[in-house]
Each structure stands twice: as C-alpha cells, then as structure tokens.
N, C-alpha and C positions, 0 to 999 in steps of 0.2 A: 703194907708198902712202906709205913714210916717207921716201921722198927728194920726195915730190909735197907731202907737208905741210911740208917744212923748206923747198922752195921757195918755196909761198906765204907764209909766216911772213916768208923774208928778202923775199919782195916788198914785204907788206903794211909792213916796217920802213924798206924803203929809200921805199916811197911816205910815209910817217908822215914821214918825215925830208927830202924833198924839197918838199913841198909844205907849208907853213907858214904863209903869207897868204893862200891859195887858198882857197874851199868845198872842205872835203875827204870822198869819195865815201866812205870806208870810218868815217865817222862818223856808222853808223845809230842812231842811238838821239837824234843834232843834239845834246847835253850841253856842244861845245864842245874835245871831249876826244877821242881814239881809246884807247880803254881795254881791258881782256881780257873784256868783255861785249859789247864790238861786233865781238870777234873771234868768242865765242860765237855772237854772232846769224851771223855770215859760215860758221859752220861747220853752221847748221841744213838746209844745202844737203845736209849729208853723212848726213841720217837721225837727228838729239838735239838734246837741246834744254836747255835752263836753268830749268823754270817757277816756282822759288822764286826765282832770282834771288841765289842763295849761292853762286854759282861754281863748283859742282860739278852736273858733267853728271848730266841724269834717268835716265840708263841706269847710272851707280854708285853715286849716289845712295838712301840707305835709307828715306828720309825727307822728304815734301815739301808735308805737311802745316803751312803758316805760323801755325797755330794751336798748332803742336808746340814745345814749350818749348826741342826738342832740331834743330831744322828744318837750322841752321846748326850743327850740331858736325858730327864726327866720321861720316861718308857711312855706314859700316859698321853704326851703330844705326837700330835701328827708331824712330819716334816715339813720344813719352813727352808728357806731359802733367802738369799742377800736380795735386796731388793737393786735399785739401779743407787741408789743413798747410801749405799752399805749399812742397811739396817736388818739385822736376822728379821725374817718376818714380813720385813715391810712389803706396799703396796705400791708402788713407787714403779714402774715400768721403763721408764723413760728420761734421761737427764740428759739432751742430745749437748748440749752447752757448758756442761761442766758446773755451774752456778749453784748446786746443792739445794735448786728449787726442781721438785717433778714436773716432767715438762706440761701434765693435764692442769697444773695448778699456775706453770710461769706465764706472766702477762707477755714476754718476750723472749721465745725460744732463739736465742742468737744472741747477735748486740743492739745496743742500743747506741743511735750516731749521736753527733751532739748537738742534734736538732732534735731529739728526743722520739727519735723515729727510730722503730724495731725493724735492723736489716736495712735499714734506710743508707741511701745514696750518701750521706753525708753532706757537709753544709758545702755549698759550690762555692761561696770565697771567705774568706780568713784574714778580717781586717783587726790588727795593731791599733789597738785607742789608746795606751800607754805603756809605757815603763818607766818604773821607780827603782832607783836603783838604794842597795842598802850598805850602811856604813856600822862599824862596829871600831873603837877605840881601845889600846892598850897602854900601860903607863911603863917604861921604860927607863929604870933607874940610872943605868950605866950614862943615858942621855938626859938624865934630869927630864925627860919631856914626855909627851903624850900622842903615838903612833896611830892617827886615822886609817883605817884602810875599808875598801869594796868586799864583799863576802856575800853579796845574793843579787837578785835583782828579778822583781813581780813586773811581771808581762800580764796587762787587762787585754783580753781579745775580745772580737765581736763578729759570731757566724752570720753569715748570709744562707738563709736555707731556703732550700725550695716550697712551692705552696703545696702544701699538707691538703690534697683530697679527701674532704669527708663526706659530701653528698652532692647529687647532681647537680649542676649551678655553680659550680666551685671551679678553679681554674685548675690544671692537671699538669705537673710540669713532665717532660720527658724529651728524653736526649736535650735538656738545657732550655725547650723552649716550654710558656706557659699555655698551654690550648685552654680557650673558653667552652664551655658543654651547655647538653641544654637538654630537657626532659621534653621527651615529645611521643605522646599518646604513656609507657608505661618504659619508652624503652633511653636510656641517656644514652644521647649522639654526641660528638665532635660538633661544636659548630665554625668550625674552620677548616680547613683542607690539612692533611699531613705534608708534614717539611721534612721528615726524615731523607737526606742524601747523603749517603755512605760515599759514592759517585757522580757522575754528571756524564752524557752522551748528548752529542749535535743530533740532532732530527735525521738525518741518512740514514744511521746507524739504527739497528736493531733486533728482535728474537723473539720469537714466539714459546722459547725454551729459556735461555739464560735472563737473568732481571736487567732492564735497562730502565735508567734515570733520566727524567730533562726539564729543562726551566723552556717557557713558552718564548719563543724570541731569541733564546740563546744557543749561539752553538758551538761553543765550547766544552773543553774536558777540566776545566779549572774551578773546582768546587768554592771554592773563598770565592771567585769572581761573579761564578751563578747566584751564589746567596746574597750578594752585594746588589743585586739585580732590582729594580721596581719590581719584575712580577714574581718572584719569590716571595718579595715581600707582602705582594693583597694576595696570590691564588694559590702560594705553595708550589708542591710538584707536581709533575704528569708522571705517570708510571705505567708500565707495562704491565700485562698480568703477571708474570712471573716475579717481578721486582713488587709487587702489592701483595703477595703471599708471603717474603718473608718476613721472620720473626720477630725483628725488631721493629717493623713499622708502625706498631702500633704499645703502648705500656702493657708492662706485667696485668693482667687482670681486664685486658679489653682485646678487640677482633676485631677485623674487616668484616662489616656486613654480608651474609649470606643473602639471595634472592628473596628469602625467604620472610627476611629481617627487613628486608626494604617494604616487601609487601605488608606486615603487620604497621609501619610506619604508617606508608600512603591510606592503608585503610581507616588508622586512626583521625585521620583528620580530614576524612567523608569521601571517602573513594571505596566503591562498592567492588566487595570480594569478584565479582565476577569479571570488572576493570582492569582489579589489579592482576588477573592471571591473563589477560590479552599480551599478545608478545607481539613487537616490531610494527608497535603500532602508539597512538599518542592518546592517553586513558586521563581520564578524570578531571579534565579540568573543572574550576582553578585552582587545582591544588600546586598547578605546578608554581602561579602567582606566587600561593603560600609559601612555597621553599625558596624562593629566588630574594637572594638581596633587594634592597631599597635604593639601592647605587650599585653605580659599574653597568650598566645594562645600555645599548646603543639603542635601544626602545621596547615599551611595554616592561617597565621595571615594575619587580614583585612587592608584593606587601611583606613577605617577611613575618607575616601571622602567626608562625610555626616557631621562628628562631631558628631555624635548619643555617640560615644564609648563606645560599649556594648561588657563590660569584661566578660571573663565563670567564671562567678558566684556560675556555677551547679547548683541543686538542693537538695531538702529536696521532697523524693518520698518513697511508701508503709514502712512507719514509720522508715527511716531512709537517710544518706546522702548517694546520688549517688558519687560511686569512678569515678568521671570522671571531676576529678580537671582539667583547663587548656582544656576540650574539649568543653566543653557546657555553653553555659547562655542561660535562662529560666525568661519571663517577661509577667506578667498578663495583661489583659485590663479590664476594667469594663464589660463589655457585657456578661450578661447568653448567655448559648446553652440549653436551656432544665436544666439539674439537674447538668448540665458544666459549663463552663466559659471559653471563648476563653482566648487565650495562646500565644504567639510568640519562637521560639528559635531559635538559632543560633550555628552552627556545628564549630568542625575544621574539621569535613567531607566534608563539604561544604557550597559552592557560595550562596547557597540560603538561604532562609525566611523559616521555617517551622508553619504554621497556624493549630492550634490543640485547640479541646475541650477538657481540663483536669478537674481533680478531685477538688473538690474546698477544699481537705485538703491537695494538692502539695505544696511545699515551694518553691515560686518563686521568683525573682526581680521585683522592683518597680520602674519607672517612672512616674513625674507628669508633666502636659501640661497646659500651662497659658489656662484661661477662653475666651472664645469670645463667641458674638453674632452672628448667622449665617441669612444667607440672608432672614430668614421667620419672625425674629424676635425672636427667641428661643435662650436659654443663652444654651452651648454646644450643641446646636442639630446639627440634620446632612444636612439640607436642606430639608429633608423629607415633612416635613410638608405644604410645600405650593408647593413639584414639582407638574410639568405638566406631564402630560402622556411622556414626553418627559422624563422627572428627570428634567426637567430645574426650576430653584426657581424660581417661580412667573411668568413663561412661559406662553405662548398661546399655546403650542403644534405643532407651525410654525416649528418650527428647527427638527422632526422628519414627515416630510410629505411624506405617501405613496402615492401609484398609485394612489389615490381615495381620498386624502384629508389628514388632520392633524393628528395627533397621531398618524400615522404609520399604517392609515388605505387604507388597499389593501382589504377590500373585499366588500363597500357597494357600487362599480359600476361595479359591475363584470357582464359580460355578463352570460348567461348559460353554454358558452365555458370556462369561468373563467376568461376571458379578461378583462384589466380595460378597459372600456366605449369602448366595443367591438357591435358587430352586428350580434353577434352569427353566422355568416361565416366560421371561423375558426374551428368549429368541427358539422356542418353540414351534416349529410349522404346524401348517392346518391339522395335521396328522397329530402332534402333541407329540412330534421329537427334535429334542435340542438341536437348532442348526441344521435343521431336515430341509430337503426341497421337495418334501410334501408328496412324495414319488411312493408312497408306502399303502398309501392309499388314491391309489391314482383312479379317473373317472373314463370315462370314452374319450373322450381327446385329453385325457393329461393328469397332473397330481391334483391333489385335492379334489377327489371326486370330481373333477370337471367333465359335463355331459354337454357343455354348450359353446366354449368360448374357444373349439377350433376350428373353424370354420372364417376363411382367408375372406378377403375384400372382391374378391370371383364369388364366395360361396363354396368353394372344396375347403374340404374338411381336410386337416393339417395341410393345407396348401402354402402357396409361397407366391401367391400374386400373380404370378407368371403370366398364368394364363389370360388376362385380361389387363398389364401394363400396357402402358406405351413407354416411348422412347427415353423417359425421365424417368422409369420404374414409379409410377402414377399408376396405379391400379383406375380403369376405367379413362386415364388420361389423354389430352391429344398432342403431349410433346411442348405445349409451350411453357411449363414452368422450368426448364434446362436450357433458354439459351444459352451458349457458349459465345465466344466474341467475333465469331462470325456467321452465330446465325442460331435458330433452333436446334432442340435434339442435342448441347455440348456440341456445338461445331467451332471447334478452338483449329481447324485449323485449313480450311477451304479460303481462308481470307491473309494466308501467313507471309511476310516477305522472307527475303533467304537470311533473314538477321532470327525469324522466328515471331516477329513484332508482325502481331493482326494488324491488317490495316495499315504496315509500315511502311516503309521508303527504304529500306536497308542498310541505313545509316551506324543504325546503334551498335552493329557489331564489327565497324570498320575498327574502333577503338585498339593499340595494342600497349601493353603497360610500357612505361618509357615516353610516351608521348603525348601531348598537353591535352588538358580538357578543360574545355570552355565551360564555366558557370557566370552568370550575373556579369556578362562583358568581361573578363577576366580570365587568360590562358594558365591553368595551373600545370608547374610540372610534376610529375609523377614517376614513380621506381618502383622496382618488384624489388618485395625483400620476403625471403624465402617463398610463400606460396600466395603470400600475398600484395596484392597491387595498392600503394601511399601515395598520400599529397607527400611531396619532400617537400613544402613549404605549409605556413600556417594560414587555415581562411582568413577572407578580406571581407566577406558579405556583410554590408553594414548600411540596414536601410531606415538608420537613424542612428544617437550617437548622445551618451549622458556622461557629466559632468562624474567622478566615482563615489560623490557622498551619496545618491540614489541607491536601490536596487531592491531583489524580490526574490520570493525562493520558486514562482510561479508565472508571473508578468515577464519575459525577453526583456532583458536590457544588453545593450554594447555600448561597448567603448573602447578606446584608443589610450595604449599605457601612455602617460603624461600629458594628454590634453583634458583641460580641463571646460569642456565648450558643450554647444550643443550643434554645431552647423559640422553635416558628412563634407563637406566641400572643405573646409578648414583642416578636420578629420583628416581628411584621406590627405591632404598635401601634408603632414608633419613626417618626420624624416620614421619616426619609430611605426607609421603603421607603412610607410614604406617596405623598412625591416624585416617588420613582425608579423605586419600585417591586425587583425581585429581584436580583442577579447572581450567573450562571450558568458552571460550568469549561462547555467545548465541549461534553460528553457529556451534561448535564443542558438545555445551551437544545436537542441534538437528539430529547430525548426526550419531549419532551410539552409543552414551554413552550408552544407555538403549537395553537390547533383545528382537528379534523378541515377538511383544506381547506386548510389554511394550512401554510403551511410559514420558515423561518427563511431571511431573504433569501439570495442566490446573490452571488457577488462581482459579477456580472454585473446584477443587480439593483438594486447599489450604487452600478455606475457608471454605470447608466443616470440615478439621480437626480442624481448629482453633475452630471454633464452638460448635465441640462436648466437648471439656476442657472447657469453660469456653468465648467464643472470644478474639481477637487480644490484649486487656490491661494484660489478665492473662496466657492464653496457653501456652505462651514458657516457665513456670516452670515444664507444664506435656510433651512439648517437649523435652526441654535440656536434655542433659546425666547427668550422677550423678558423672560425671569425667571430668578432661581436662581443666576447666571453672577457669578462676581469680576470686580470692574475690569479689564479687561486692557490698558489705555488706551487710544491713539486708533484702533485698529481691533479690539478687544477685547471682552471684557465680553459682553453680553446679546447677542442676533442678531436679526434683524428678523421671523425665522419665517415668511419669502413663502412657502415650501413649503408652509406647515402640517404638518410633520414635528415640529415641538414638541420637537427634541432638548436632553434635560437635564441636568447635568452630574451623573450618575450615580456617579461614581468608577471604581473597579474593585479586586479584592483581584490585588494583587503578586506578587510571586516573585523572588527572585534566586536564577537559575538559575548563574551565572558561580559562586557560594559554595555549597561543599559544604559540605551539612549546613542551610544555610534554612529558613526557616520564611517561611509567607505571611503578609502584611501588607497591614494598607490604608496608601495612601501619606495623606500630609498629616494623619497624627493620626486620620483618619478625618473632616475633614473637608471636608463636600463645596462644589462651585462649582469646581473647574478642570479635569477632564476628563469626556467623555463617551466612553464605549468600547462597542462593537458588534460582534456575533459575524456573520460568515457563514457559508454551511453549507458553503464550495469549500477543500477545502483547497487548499495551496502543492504543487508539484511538483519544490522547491526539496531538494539535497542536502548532504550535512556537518553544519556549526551548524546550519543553518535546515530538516532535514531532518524533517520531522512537525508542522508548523505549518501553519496557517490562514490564509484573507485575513482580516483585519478593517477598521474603520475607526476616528477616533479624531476628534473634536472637542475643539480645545481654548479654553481662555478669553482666552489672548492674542494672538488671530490668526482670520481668515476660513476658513482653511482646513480640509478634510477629508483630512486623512492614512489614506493605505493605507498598513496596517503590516501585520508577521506573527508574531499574537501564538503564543504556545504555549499547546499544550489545555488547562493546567491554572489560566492566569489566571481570574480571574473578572470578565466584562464584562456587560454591559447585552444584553437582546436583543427584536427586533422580530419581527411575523409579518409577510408579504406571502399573499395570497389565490393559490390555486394559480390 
C-alpha cells in the first residue's frame, strides 16, 4: 500500500507538471490550482475525508466542530470553545455585568452603590461638605504680569445610606422608612406594623377584590395629610386583603405571614399545637399578654415578652372605623379560608390569641416576616411537602410507631379480638370462638351448654314472665311498685286536668307566647321567635346581691352591673338593674333564674336564633335594642331589634383569670352601653385552658355581630328563659 501511494503521488506530480495549459482532471474543487485538498478529495476513494476543511484527515482529527475555537490546532485536542471571558477553553459561564470577573467568582453581579451595597438603593441623600476651588497662574510677557485663573474645582460629598440589614435585630429600611425586627421562636418578624401607602381611602369605601388603604381616624384621599396623622405615626396602616397581597408591601427577601407562620410563632412561645389550630375562637392565653405592647392599651396592657409589640391598631369593618380605639388590634396572614382569609386579634379583654376567618374587605394591620427555605426545600413553605405520616420533614414514619408498626399503625396486626398480635383468646366465647355468642354449642335452654338457667320467674322454661306479672310487669307482683301520679298500676292519668297537669287546676296551659309570665313578683314579657318562645327581656331574680370583687365557679353569686353593695333593696332601685335587669355567675342563672317550664337557652337554642337573621357575622343588628347602645359608628350603635329579642347592653362582672390573686370588676367604670353578655346552659367539651367553661354569646356595640365565646363559670353575664 505504500509503494501504491508513492506511485500515485509521483503520478499525480508528473501529471501537475505535464499538463499546464490543458483543463486539468485532478483539479476538483476547479480553484485554478491542483493543491493538497484536491489531493485530499482524490484520497476519499480510500475510506476519509476532510469535513472541516483544515488539512487534517477525520479519522486523526480530534476535533471538527468549526464552531470550536480550537477546530484548526493541534488534531490531538478535543474542542474547546470561548468561554463567557473570551478565553479559548475557558470555564467561565457567566459574566451578566460586563466586569471580566465570572459571575460564580464575582462578589457582586451588578453594581455596587456608593454605600457599598451590591444593587443597592443607593444613598437616599447627598449632602455638599465642601468645595475648593483650583487656581493655576501664567506669566504674560506682552503685559509684564502674571495671569491667575479657575481651572477645576474638588467637590467633598457625604452619602446618607440606608441601614444595611445583616441580621435579625437590625433595623430594615424600605420604601424610605426604618422597621425595627425581632426574632421570635426561629422565625424574624416586623415588630412594627407596615406603613407602605401607595394610596389612602375614607372608611365608606371598599373591596373585597381591588387593594384599599386607610389611616384609623382619617377620611380622606390625601396621602401627605394621612402620614402627617398621630395614628400613622404609632399603628401604621389598615389594609384590606387584597391591598396586603401586594408586592411591595413588604422588602425584597420578606412575606406577609401565612396562617401557617403565625401558628409556628404562637406555638413558639407556649401555645399548644392543638390551640393553635382552633378557629374563631380565643386560644392560648397569655400569650396574647406576650404580644401586646406595654403601652397604648385602654386596659389590661401586655408584657411585650415576646418583642412582637402589637399596638390596638383597631380596625376598618362593615364600611367604617370600629370605635374601639385602645382595645383591639387586628393583623392579616396570607392564607384563604374558603371566600376568607385567616386573621389574628388581640383584646384588652383578654390573655389570649383570637384566630378568626374575616372578610377580605376588613381593614387590618400588617406584618412582614424575613424569607426562608424550609426543611423540603420550598422558599416559605411549611414542611408539608416532604412530611412523613408522622409530619416529620423527610421522616421514615419511625417517630409515630403504633401497636402494629410505623405511621401510627394500630390496626394491620390486630387479632379478631382487636388485640395487636393477639391470639384471639381474649374475646373468645364459652365455645372458644372469637366474638362468638356461645350458640355453637348451645345447651336445653341456650348457648353454652345451658341446661338450667331458662326457666322465667313463673318457672316456664324460656318464658317471659307473663304468666305470673302483675300490673308493673313484677313477676309474682301486686302492682304497687308502678304508682303513676295518680295512683297505682302507672295511672298518669285518672287524676289529669284539661292543661294534662295530675292533680291541676288548668292553669298552666292558659299560657300563649306574647304574653307576660309572672316569676318571683315580676311580669316578664315574652316573643316567639321562630319555633321558639323568649324572655325579650333579661332576668331580675335576685335573692341576694355581691359587691364584683367576690365570686365562684360553683357557689351562685349575683349582682347588679355598677353597684357595688350588698343590700337587694338598694340593688334593685339603681337605674341599670332597672335596664338590665340581674347578672348572674353560671350557677345562679341555673338555679332559679328562669320558671317552672322554662329553662336557660341551650347553645343550640342560640344558634337557631342567630341563624334565622342572617348568622353570627350579622344577627346582633336584628338582636340589639333600638336603645341604651354607644355609638359604634357606621355599623354600630343601637340595632334595629327585627327579632324582637330587645337585647341590652347589660355589661357583665370580669375577672382576670391570667393574674393570680384578682379580684372581680365591672369593666368600663361600671358603665354601661358596650356589651351585652348571655349565659347558656351547654357547657364546652373543650380541654387545658378552656377546660370547664361554657357556650355563651356576646353582643357588642361596635359591630352586627353575635359572637360565640367561652366564658368561665364564674363571670357574671346577663340571662334569658326559653319555654321548655
């Protein structure tokens, strides 16, 4: 083969050399030329080829990629490529900035401000500390003299920059203002309310859809004038849900709490996971002491143990401000309920947490919480996503092992008996089969062999007594252990008057709803409301009367909101039990408050009314009286009374249970117009704090609604009869 290539070669040279003027045949590529490419193409006869066209055959060739920086070197390298550097070869991916550093190596992909922040905001103002101005001289012959003149001038400046966040505790500047933070349990909160107002809206206005803005007090549309405001200045803004979703209200790198996030909080600082998932109800206290300011609170101001310092803010609710400056703050989370959006607030009523679905056009405060990645790899999630049957992130289901194996599984070795890895022993009948009733080996009268034990109280065998009762199914009997109430044998009804009352007069059924019923000297009036028959007014039965620092979750006490005595005579002449009428701890409205017949509503009782108006958010405007009630503004104040339930704002006597050592009090001085409070006879089956507590209900003055709360025994609330 290499004496066959050295021959064609000196062919191919002596024909190159021979024919000169001629078209010549071995000049394929027609260039004009016979060159070592038209040799190449002459050689493709032989099995290789040239496809880059750099003189080196495809078969030694490493490299043949003409997009390869390296195409044309050296056959032995593989192909190489510019990097993002322009360097043949390099490793360099990335240079988004221009700056000729790789972006995986540059400390700052972007710019740097001149606050020395990468991408940073820049310095917010730009203050002149000098100018020197510069002078340079010429000498000037034609004028014998010497030419001063200006020719530069060094300007010293001095930035104002924002504070640079580096760790929780650190102030956060955004949209111009500085927020203070604070670590609490594992997660960095806001401990101030968000000020971002793009906008401003009067309380009238609002949306359940579009974002509205509002300063507490103000109702205007004049942004410079709302910020100019006092309560701008300590609570920040109220926001709607939709205006609390968007994106700027909180910095780059932080979130509005999820539900989710609020409950990791409360739990951190001693509120039991099974608290924090109660909904539209008042959990844990005192944690809620913990979160509330040290100041600003109209009573029972918080310790602030936590750093949260959550001022009462109030709210923006049914198109206007709730008058309950100094009692309440009201703070959104991200997380729907349905057509909701969970809620948090915080009482001067109380130690606790209150977790509620509200309306997503409520005007509430804002909190934002720094960004993290959670154990599954999700940016703010909740662990969800990769727990084990357990909740454990990234778990094997080890840490919840039941009877029978992992995940809390008790029932895939359960005998027949139910027993884990049992032997069916354990519920075995006489016969010795699982769960048997002994029928498999039955006897003369029955299973289990039984040869003796069927024979009745007559003496017949599987008998049934019959034969030998009397009147009270008494085998051998003569009838008198069955009187009935008029007489032997259940005779309920040889002694009945036409009301059905043994022994009556026919009194009791003269009764028709609408019309008064005499208890303890005292005509009560009464209304049917739906199927059932009300006092429209509150018990007076008061047959003694304590001062409100007393009381007992068991012993009956009453009392009279705002007197503070012990004489019923004194009692009963003050203008409010006039009003109100009694209030009663749990043990006294169940002892007699109500007459024969009647009885102290059922929680069930409660929520049939609530329901018929409208349910719990609306009802207390066709509860309330059309009298007696404080301002509570645009959906506040007095109630239209369509029920005819005439509820009044009775008060109630207090208690701070959270402080050891208390004593009972009437809240507001003792004076009355802001709540209405109502006992019913069901108690809660609620355990821990809430363990021994009541349903109740609560009307209040700044709002439509009838809150279900759970008071404890020993408050003293207002109370109603219903007709058995």
């Amino acid at each position: 083969m290499r004496y066959l290539f050295a021959f064609l070669l000196w062919s191919f040279v002596y024909v190159v050399i021979a024919q000169v003027d001629c078209p010549n045949t071995f000049d394929n590529n027609d260039d004009g030329a016979v060159t070592i490419n038209d040799l190449l193409d002459l050689l493709v006869v032989f099995g290789d080829s040239d496809s880059d066209s750099d003189g080196i055959w495809d078969s030694v060739d490493a490299c043949l990629n003409l997009s390869a920086c390296n195409f044309a070197a050296n056959p032995t390298e593989t192909c190489v490529f510019i990097d993002a550097l322009g360097a043949c070869g390099g490793d360099c991916l990335g240079d988004a900035d221009g700056d000729g550093l790789c972006d995986d190596v540059d400390d700052c992909v972007g710019e740097v401000d001149e606050c020395g922040v990468c991408n940073g905001p820049g310095a917010t103002e730009v203050v002149i500390e000098s100018i020197t101005l510069l002078y340079d001289s010429v000498y000037l012959p034609q004028l014998a003299a010497w030419y001063v003149y200006e020719y530069d001038a060094d300007t010293a400046f001095t930035y104002v920059c924002p504070n640079l966040f580096q760790s929780c505790g650190d102030l956060l500047t955004h949209e111009g203002y500085d927020y203070s933070t604070v670590l609490i349990g594992g997660q960095c909160w806001f401990s101030e309310n968000c000020r971002y107002l793009p906008e401003v809206s009067p309380s009238s206005e609002g949306s359940q859809i579009e974002p509205f803005y509002y300063i507490y007090g103000y109702e205007g549309s004049d942004v410079d004038v709302a910020k100019s405001s006092p309560n701008f200045e300590t609570y920040g803004v109220l926001y709607n849900w939709p205006a609390v979703m968007t994106e700027d209200i909180c910095p780059v790198g932080w979130h509005i709490p999820s539900d989710i996030e609020w409950q990791i909080m409360e739990v951190s600082l001693g509120m039991t996971e099974s608290e924090a998932a109660q909904s539209n109800s008042w959990r844990g206290s005192p944690i809620g002491n913990d979160l509330k300011s040290n100041t600003g609170w109209s009573e029972n101001t918080g310790s602030n143990s936590s750093g949260f310092n959550g001022f009462p803010g109030s709210n923006r609710y049914w198109g206007g401000f709730a008058s309950s400056g100094g009692s309440s703050g009201f703070w959104w989370s991200a997380s729907q309920s349905d057509a909701l959006s969970w809620s948090r607030l915080l009482s001067s009523f109380s130690g606790a947490v209150y977790r509620e679905s509200s309306s997503r056009d409520a005007g509430f405060s804002a909190r934002c919480i720094i960004d993290y990645v959670d154990d599954c790899g999700v940016l703010n999630g909740g662990n969800a996503s990769c727990a084990d049957c357990c909740g454990v992130p990234n778990g094997d289901g080890s840490l919840c092992n039941g009877a029978c194996g992992p995940c809390n599984d008790d029932t895939s070795c359960l005998d027949a008996c139910g027993v884990p890895n049992g032997d069916n022993s354990s519920c075995a009948d006489c016969c010795g089969v699982p769960n048997g009733a002994g029928s498999t080996c039955n006897g003369a009268c029955g299973p289990c062999n039984d040869d003796t034990s069927c024979l009745d109280a007559c003496g017949v065998p599987n008998g049934d007594n019959s034969s030998c009762t009397d009147c009270c199914g008494v085998p051998n009997g003569d009838g008198s252990t069955c009187n009935g109430a008029c007489g032997s044998c259940n005779d309920d009804t040889s002694c009945l008057d036409a009301c059905g009352v043994p022994n009556g007069d026919g009194a009791s059924c003269a009764f028709i709803c609408g019309q008064q019923i005499e208890h303890e000297g005292y005509n009560y009036s009464t209304i049917q409301i739906g199927d059932d028959c009300w006092f429209s007014e509150n018990c007076r039965y008061l047959p003694s009367v304590s001062p409100p620092a007393p009381g007992s979750e068991s012993t009956p006490f009453y009392y009279v909101y705002g007197y503070d005595g012990t004489s019923v005579a004194e009692a009963k002449a003050t203008s409010n039990y006039v009003l109100f009428g009694a209030l009663y701890n749990w043990p006294a409205a169940m002892g007699g408050a109500c007459p024969s017949g009647w009885h102290i509503p059922t929680d069930s009782d409660w929520t049939h009314v609530t329901n018929l108006f409208g349910g719990e958010m609306v009802a207390g405007d066709a509860m309330k009286s059309n009298n007696y009630w404080n301002d509570g503004g645009s959906n506040g104040g007095n109630g239209s009374n369509l029920s005819g339930f005439n509820g009044r704002p009775g008060g109630l006597r207090n208690f701070n249970n959270d402080v050891p050592g208390s004593q009972g009090f009437f809240p507001f001085s003792g004076l009355s117009g802001y709540y209405g409070d109502f006992w019913s006879s069901t108690p809660t089956e609620m355990t821990g704090y809430f363990e021994g507590t009541v349903w109740g209900r609560v009307l209040n003055y700044d709002n439509p609604e009838v809150m279900r709360n759970v008071p404890r025994k020993h408050l003293g609330y207002s109370a109603r009869c219903v007709l058995d």
